[in-house]
Each structure stands twice: as structure tokens, then as C-alpha cells.
C-alpha positions, 0 to 999 in steps of 0.5 A: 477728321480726314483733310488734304493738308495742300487744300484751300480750306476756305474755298467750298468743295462744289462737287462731292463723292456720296459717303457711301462711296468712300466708306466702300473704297475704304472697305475695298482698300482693306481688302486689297492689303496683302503680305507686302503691306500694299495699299490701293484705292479704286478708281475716283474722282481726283477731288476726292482722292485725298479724303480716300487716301486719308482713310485708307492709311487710317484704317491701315495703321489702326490693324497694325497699331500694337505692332506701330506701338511696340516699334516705336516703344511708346504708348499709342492711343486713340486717333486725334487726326489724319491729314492725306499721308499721315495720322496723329495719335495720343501718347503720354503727355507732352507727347504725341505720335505721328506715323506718316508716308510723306518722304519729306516728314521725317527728314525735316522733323529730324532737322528741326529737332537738330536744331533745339539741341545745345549748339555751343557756337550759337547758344541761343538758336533754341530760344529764338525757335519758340514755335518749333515744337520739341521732337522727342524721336524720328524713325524709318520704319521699314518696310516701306509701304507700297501705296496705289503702286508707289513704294513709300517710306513710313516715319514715326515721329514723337512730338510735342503735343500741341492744339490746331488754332482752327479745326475743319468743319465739315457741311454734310447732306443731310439726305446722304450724308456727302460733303457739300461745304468745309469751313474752318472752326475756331478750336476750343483753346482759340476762342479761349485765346479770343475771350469768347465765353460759351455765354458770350457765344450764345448771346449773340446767335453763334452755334458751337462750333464757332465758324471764323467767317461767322465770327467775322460778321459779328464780332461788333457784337462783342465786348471790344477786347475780343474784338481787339484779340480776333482782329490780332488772329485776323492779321496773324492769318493774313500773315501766314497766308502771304508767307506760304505764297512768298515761301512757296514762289521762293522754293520754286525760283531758288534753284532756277539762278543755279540751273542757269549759271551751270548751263552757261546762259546770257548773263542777262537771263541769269540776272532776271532769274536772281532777281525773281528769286531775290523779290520772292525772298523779300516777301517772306522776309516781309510776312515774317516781319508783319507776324513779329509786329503781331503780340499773339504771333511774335514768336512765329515771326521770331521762328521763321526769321531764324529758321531762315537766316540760321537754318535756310528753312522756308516753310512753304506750306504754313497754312491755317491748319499747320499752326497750333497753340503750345499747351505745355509750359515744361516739354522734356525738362525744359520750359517753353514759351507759350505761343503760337507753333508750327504744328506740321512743317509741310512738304520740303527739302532740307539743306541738310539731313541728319541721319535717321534710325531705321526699325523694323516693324515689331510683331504681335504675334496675330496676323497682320496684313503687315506680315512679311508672308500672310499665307506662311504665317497663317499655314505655320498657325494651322500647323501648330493648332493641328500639333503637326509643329511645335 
């Protein structure tokens, strides 16, 4: 499952890079690793960069994955997702392990965490973050990567588990197997959420995967508390859609009042400025209050609310994959409300950082395109078969 995180999962992708293509770049990207963990991709279409990308830092992670998990000192299984930075593993349950190239990741996931600790002058912070999943560890694994020229840092991030609320569905060619078509999919746990039974599903013409536009045209078919229930998800996905564009216009105009007030300009420019910022602020406020009216969504409207009026958290990238259902009643001791969660809070600053723990990526006695010196190591394994060193 390889997507862009920033893409618009609803609109069709009109122009496809043959799988043939893509699966080569991937091939040539192995390649291209050497000693110093460069990653590059060859030249493509800029539509289809992300889903190269993706792959490449796949396949990167799953060469080195012994050495990811004797670094991070926690069991890593198989893959379960990747979006374009970063990949999602199975671990021992409740948890889960992220390893990502976003800049932005690790520092947020480290500040969300701070955030689900004991805070004895507000006390009940926690309890009013119910849709923040509990993060167990953040690190900085170093050394950074070096990805299509960019130097990039790699985190390790150790999280609850949880489940999407929609998976991506991809429509292929059957004659070459390119991508003509993506659309999102109601995930198991949320057509269990809905009441909809595999008999149910059946009976009305539905295939499996459940589209969420298929079930939108014959959801009159179904019993009327499943219609209630998709009519819930609906508004909760409206909600979130008109929080991401009030967020995203919000982290744009904040800083601009600012900017404005340093450099000395007209008061009255200034004025427009906060006034812009000031309407963007009043539109999350707006979205998070529609999610709190909302019983299958109560507790993410209660999180964003908190977030940002104890935290000045604005997730600006809240879209229909980064939301996800909690699976576990008990996470590390301590019972949490099953509800709708913040699966990926998305690129953002934070307004403070607590500081994270560096590792070095551990060995594993083979060779590793992660190798400080590819051509040392493999000299020095030469050496020792031949009996010249010990």
C-alpha cells in the first residue's frame, strides 16, 4: 500500500506511469544505494514521484531491517503500510513502529507524547487528548539519509497500534497493470462500526472492498441504523476535510501579523493581516465544534479543541487516511477510550520540542548498503575468509 499522504484521494489519477516503469526505478534505486545510504530515483513524471519514492524507502528499510530493529531494541515485523516518507511495521501488540525521513515527524510525535504524560497543573490534559494515540519512544537514528540529493533525518517512532478508518483502493489495467483510478475503501473495523455485514454487503450488489462513494448511492438500501451510522461518518468526514483547509490557511496567515509588525508596515495592512489569520482560527474552531456534535467523532473534536487551546497544536493535514480507530482498550497500563484517533499528525511545526534521543544504527554483522564503508567491509570479509586477519 504505497500513497502520498498530501494527495487528494478522491480525485482520479488521470495520467499513469506503466508498473513496469516503476517497479525498474525501484530496482535501479537499490542499485544506487552505496556506503553513505544514498537513495536516488531517476528522472519521472513529478505525479508519480511519490508513489517511487515510497518504494524506494520500502525497499530501503526492509535490506536494513534487522539492523532498524536492533536499534530501535523492539520486534519488527512485516510491513502493514508506506506512505511517501515514511513505513509502518508490526511490532508487539499495542504497538506498532514507524521509521520515517520526515523532518517534521519525530519532533511532533515527541511533543504529542510530552503531552500524555502526568502534568500535575493540568491534570487532566490527558484525558481531554483521547484521540492521541500513546507513543511509547521517539529517536533520531543517525546517520541521516541522503534521498534523490537531499540529506534527510530518519526517526524511529514506537506507537500505538491503531486501524485507518478508510484504506486506499487502487483501480489497475488489467492489460498492464498501471494505476487508472484510486478510491477510498471503508476498512474492516469501519463497516463493523457501520452495522454492515458481509450478508448485508452482498445482498444489496456491494463487492468487497466496500467503496465509500458506492455505499454512498445505496446506502437507502440498508437497514435504517446503518444509514444513521454512514450518515455520522459522512458528516465526520466533512468535518475534517473543512478543519484541514481552515488549519492548513491558518499555519499560512499566522506568522504573516508578525512578520508585518517587525518590518514597521501601515497599521492598517497590519489589521488586514490579523484579521485574516483571526477568520482562518475561527474556521478550525468552527470544524472542531461540528466533530464534537458528532457521537462517532466526539472525542477528535474533544483533541483538536485541547490541542489547540492548551497545546497551539493545528494539524494541518487531518485528511480521510490520517484518521484511524483505537483497537486497544489498555495501552502501557492505562485505559483509553475507544474512539476515532489521529493516526499521522502530518507535517508541522511545533511551538516547542522536547529533545530527542540519537542512536546509531546498530550492526548485523552482513553487509548493509548502510555500511559506513561498503568497499572496507567487504575487503575486511575477504581477508578474514582468505585467513590473512583474524
Amino acid at each position: 500500500m504505497f500513497y502520498n499522504p498530501n494527495m487528494r484521494r478522491n480525485e482520479p489519477v488521470t495520467e499513469v506511469l506503466p508498473a513496469q516503469e516503476v517497479e525498474s526505478a525501484v530496482r535501479r534505486t537499490a542499485r544506487a544505494l552505496d556506503s553513505r545510504a544514498h537513495i536516488e530515483l531517476p528522472p519521472m513524471p513529478a505525479q508519480f514521484q511519490h508513489i517511487a519514492e515510497g518504494r524506494a524507502w520500502a525497499e530501503f528499510l526492509e535490506a536494513n531491517l534487522d539492523r532498524f530493529q536492533r536499534t530501535i531494541d523492539v520486534p519488527i515485523g512485516r510491513l502493514l503500510g508506506c506512505g511517501r516518507f515514511g513505513c509502518v511495521f508490526e511490532s508487539e501488540a499495542p504497538w506498532v513502529v514507524k521509521l520515517t525521513r520526515d523532518a517534521s515527524e519525530g519532533p511532533v510525535w515527541s511533543y504529542m507524547q510530552s503531552l500524555l504524560e502526568p502534568d500535575e497543573d493540568f491534570p487532566e490534559l490527558a484525558t481531554n487528548l483521547p484521540s492521541f494515540l500513546v507513543v511509547r519512544d521517539v529517536v533520531r537514528i543517525t546517520p541521516d539519509v541522503v534521498f534523490n540529493g537531499a540529506v534527510q533525518p530518519v526517526f524511529g517512532i514506537v506507537r500505538e497500534e491503531a486501524v485507518p478508518v478508510f484504506v486506499p483502493f487502487e483501480v489497475r489495467n488489467p492489460f498492464d497493470d498501471s494505476v487508472v483510478g484510486q478510491h477510498m475503501a471503508l476498512s474492516p473495523l469501519t463497516q463493523e462500526i457501520l452495522g454492515l455485514s458481509p450478508k448485508a454487503v452482498q445482498r444489496v450488489g456491494l463487492q468487497e472492498p466496500v467503496l465509500y462513494t458506492q455505499l454512498s448511492e445505496l446506502v437507502g438500501r440498508f437497514h435504517p441504523g446503518v444509514q444513521k451510522q454512514f450518515a455520522l461518518l459522512h458528516d465526520a468526514l466533512l468535518g475534517t476535510r473543512d478543519y484541514r483547509v481552515a488549519a492548513d490557511r491558518f499555519h499560512q496567515l499566522r506568522w504573516i501579523p508578525l512578520r508585518l509588525r517587525e518590518e514597521g508596515v501601515p497599521t492598517r495592512e497590519l489589521q488586514t493581516a490579523e484579521d485574516q489569520a483571526n477568520a482562518a482560527l475561527k474556521d478550525v474552531v468552527s470544524a472542531w465544534q461540528r466533530l464534537r456534535k458528532n457521537p462517532l467523532a466526539t472525542e477528535l473534536g474533544l483533541t483538536l479543541e485541547t490541542a489547540l487551546n492548551a497545546a497551539d497544536l493545528v494539524f494541518r493535514d487531518l485528511h480521510a487516511y490520517n484518521v484511524g480507530w483505537r483497537t486497544h482498550r489498555v495501552v502501557g497500563g492505562v485505559d483509553r477510550p475507544q474512539c476515532m484517533v489521529i493516526l499521522d499528525p502530518g507535517a508541522m511545526a511545533t511551538p516547542h520540542s522536547p529533545s530527542i534521543r540519537e542512536v546509531e544504527l546498530q550492526a548485523n554483522g552482513a553487509f548493509s548498503f548502510y555500511d559506513q564503508d561498503a568497499d572496507l567491509a567487504e575487503a575486511d570479509e575477504n581477508l578474514r575468509r582468505a585467513g590473512v586477519i583474524r
